[in-house]
C-alpha positions in Angstrom: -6.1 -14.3 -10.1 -5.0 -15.6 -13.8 -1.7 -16.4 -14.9 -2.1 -13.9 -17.9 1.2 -11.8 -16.8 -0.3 -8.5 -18.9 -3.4 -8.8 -16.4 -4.1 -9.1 -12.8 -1.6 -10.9 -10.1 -0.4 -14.5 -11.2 -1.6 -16.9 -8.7 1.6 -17.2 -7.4 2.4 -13.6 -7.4 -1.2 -13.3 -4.9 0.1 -15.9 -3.1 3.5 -14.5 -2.7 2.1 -11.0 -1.8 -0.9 -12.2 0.4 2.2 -14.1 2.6 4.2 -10.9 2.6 1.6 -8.9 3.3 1.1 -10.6 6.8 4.6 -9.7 7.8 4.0 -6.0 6.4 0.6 -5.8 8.7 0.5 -8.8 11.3 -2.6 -10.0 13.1 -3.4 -8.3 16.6 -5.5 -10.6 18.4 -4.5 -8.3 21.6 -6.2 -5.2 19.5 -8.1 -6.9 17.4 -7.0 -5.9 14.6 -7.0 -8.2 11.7 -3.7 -8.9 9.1 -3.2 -7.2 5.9 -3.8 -10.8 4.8 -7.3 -10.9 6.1 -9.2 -12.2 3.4 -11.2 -8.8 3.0 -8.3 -6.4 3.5 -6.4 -8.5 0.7 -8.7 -8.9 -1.8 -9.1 -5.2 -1.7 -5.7 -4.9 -2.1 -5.5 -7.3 -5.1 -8.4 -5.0 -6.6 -7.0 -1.7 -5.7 -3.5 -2.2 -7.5 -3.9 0.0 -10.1 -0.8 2.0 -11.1 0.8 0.2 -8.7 0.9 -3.0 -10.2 3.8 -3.6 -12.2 5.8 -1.8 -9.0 4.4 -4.4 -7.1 4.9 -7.3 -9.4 8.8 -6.2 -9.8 8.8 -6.5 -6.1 7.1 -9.4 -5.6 9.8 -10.8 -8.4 12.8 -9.3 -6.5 11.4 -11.3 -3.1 11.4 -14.7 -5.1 14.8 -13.8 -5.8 15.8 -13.0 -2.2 14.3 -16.1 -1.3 16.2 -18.3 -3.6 13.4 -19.3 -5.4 9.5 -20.2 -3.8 9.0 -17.8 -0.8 5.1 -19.2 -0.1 7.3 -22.8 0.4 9.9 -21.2 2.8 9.3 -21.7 7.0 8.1 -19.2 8.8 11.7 -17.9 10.1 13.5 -18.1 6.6 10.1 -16.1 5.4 10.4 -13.4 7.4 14.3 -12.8 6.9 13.6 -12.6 3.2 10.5 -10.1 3.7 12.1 -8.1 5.9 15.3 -7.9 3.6 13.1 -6.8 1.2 11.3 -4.4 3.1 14.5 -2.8 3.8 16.0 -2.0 0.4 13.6 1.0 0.2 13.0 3.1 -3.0 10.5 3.6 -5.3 9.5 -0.3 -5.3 8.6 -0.7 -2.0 7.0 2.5 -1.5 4.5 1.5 -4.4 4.3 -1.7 -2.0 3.5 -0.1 1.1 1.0 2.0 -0.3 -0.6 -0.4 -2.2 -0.9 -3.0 1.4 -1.4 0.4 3.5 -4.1 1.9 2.0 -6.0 -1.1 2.0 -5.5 -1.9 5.5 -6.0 1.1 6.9 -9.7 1.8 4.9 -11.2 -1.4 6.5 -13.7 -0.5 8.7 -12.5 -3.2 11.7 -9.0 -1.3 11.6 -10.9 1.9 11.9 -13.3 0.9 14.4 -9.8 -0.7 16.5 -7.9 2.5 15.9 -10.9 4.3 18.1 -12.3 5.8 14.4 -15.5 5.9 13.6 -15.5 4.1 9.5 -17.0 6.8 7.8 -16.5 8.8 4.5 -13.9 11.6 4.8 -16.3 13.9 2.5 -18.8 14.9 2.3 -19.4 14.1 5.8 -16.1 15.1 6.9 -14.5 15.0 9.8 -13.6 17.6 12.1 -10.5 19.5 11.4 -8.8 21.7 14.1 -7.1 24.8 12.4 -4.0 24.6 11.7 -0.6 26.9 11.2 -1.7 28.0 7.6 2.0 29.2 7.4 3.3 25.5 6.3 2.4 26.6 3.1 4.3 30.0 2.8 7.2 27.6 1.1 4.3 26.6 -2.1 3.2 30.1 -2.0 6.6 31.5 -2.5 7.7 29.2 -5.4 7.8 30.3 -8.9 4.3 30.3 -11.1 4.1 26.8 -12.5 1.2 27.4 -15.3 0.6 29.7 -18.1 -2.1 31.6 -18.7 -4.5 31.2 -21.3 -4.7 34.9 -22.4 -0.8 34.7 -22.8 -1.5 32.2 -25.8 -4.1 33.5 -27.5 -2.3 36.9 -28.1 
């Protein structure tokens, strides 16, 4: 983490999101299933950002805000309420959230193996797909063309 704002999290942005993060995705000793602040799951998290980031920053921004200030510093009880207040505002901030603490989690090979999963590559070994009701996609094959073709421009 750096404090370069154009670059990666600031350290108290990771801090912030690792602490958030374990109220998105708590520990389940009862599972076993680690936190989405396990120090694995989270620093793939941190390095999976991608287009995600700046959602993510903007969020973690709007939860220092709800918390008045420095959420890592609140207890555990006044942490929650703001995470959870968060959480609940929906929208396209906290979707970028969830995906970017949900996709993480749920790629870690201890979650899988908890889940009853084998961890393994969905291609090329694949998994095995029962067949479905190809009719879910008679609403995409009814819409309207979306392309052009090619031998339409060149004439």
């Amino acid at each position: 983490m750096t404090e370069d704002p154009g670059a990666e999290l600031t350290s108290t942005e990771a801090r912030d999101l690792r602490r958030l993060a374990a109220f998105m995705v708590p520990a389940s000793t009862e599972h076993g299933m680690p936190g989405a602040d396990d120090a694995a799951i989270f620093a793939d998290i941190v390095g999976s950002l991608g287009r995600d980031r700046d959602a993510v920053r903007n969020a973690l921004a709007r939860l220092r805000e709800i918390a008045g200030g420095d959420f890592a510093a609140l207890d555990e009880a006044k942490a929650e309420a703001a995470s959870m207040t968060l959480l609940g505002r929906g929208g396209p901030l906290m979707t970028a959230l969830g995906r970017a603490v949900l996709q993480c989690y749920y790629r870690d090979d201890r979650v899988l193996r908890a889940l009853g999963l084998e961890p393994q590559a969905p291609f090329p070994k694949g998994r095995a797909l029962e067949p479905g009701d190809w009719s879910l996609l008679d609403a995409v094959r009814g819409r309207a063309r979306m392309w052009r073709d090619v031998d339409d421009e060149r004439r």
